[in-house]
C-alpha positions as CSV (number, residue, x, y, z in Angstrom):
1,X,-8.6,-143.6,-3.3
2,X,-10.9,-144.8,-6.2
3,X,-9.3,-145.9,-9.6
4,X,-8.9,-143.1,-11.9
5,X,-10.4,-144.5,-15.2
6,X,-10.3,-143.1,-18.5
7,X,-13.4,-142.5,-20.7
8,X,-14.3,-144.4,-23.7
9,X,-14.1,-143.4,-27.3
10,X,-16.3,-144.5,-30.1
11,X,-13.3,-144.9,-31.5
12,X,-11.7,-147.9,-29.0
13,X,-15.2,-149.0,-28.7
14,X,-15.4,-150.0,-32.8
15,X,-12.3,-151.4,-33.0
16,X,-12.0,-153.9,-29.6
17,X,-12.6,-157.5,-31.1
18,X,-13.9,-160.3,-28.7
19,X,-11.8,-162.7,-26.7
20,X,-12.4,-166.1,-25.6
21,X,-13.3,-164.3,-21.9
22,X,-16.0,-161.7,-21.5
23,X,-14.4,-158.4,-21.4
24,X,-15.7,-155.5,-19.6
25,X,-14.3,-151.7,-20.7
26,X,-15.4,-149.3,-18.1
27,X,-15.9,-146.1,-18.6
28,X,-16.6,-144.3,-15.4
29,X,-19.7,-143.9,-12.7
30,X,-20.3,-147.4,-13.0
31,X,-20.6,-148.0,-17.2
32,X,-19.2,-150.7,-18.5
33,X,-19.6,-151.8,-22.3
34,X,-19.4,-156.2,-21.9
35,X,-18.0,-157.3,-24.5
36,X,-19.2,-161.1,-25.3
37,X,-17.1,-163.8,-26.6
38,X,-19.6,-164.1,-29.4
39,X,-18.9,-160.4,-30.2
40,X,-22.3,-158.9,-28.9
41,X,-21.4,-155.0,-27.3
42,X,-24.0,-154.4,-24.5
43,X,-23.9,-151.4,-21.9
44,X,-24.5,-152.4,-18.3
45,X,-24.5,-149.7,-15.1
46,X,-22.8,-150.9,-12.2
47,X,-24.7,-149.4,-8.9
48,X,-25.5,-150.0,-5.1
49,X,-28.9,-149.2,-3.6
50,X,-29.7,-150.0,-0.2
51,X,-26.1,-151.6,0.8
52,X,-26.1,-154.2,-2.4
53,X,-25.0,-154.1,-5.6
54,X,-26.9,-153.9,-8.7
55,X,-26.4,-154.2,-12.5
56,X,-28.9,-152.3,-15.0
57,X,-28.5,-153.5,-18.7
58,X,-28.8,-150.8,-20.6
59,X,-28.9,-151.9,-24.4
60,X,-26.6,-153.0,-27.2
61,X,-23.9,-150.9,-28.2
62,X,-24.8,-150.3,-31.8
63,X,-28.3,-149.5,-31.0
64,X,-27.0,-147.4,-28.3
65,X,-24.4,-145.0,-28.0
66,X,-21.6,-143.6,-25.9
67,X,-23.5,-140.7,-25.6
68,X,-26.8,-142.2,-24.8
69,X,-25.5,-144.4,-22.1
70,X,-24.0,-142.0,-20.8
71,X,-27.2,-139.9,-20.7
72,X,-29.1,-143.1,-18.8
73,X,-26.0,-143.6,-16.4
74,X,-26.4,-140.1,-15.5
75,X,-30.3,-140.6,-14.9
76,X,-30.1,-143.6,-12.9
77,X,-27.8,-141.6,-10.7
78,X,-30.6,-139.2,-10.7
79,X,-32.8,-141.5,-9.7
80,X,-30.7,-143.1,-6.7
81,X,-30.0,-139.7,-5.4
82,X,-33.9,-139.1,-5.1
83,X,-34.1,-142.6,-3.3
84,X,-35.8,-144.2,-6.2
85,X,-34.1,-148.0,-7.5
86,X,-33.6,-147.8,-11.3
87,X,-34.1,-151.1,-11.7
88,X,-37.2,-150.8,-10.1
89,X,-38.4,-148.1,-12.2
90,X,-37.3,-149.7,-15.3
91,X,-39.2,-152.9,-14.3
92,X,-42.2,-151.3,-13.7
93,X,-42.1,-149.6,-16.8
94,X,-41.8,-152.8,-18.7
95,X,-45.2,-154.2,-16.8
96,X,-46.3,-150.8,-17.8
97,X,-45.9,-151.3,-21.2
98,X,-46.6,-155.0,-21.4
99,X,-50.2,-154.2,-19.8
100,X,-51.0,-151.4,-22.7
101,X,-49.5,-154.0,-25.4
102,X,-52.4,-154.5,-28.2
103,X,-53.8,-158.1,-27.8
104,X,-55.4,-160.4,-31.0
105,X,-58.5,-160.5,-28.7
106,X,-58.6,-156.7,-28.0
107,X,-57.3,-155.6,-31.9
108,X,-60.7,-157.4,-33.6
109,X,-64.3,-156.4,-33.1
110,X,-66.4,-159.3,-31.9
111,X,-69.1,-158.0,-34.5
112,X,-66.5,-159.3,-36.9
113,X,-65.7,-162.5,-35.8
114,X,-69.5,-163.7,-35.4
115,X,-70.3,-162.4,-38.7
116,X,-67.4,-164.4,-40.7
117,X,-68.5,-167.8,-38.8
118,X,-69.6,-169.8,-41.5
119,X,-73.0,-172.0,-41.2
120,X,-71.7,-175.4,-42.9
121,X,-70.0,-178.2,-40.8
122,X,-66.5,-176.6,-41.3
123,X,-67.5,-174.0,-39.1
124,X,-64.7,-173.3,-37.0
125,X,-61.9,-174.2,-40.1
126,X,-63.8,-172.0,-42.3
127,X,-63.6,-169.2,-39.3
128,X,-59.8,-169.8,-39.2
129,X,-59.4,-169.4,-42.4
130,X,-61.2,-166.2,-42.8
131,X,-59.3,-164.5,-39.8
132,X,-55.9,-164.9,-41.2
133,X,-57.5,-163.6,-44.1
134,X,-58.3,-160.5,-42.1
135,X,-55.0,-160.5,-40.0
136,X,-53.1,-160.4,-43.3
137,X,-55.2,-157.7,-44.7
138,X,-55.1,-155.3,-41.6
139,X,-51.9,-155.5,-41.3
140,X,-51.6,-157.2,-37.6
141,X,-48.0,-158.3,-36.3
């Protein structure tokens, strides 16, 4: 018979303080908040697929809340029951996203970059200089 576990509150979830150990609170279907000995809160989803065990990391508690994990615990079981690995899915969403990331070649119009090359020896410090100018100005991370 499986361990009967009681659900987190916000509540015990404020007020646990860190140990010398990592501490794991669970909190049912496989959500566990680890609780580092630096004091960092992060959610993690316990799961099998395909006969082995997995762990998802699902964000840091303050960023994320009981409810929320809750709500991606409960769509990663979803997920499993339609066959689908959500650790997969969540890496392929990160390549995904890496792949439409904005790149410092791709944000600047080469246009740009030919006309602000200056025509004296310091050519290519004179170019530097002007496209930090730019990236300051437009705002660029």
């Amino acid at each position: 018979m499986p361990k009967r576990i009681t659900p987190l509150t916000d509540a015990k979830i404020r007020t646990i303080r860190p140990t010398e150990k990592p501490q794991k609170l669970f909190d049912g279907g496989g959500l566990f908040l680890l609780i580092t000995p630096t004091g960092g809160k992060l959610w993690r989803l316990k799961y099998r697929f395909g006969g082995i065990e997995k762990l998802l990391a699902i964000g840091a508690y303050p960023q994320i809340s009981l409810a929320e994990a809750r709500q991606k615990r409960d769509q990663a079981s979803a997920l499993m029951l339609n066959g689908v690995d959500p650790g997969d899915t969540k890496k392929a969403q990160k390549a995904a996203g890496n792949q439409e990331a904005e790149t410092f070649e791709g944000s600047i119009d080469p246009e740009i970059i030919s006309s602000l090359i200056c025509q004296k020896s310091l050519g290519s410090f004179c170019l530097f200089c002007r496209l930090n100018i730019l990236i300051f100005e437009s705002g660029f991370p």
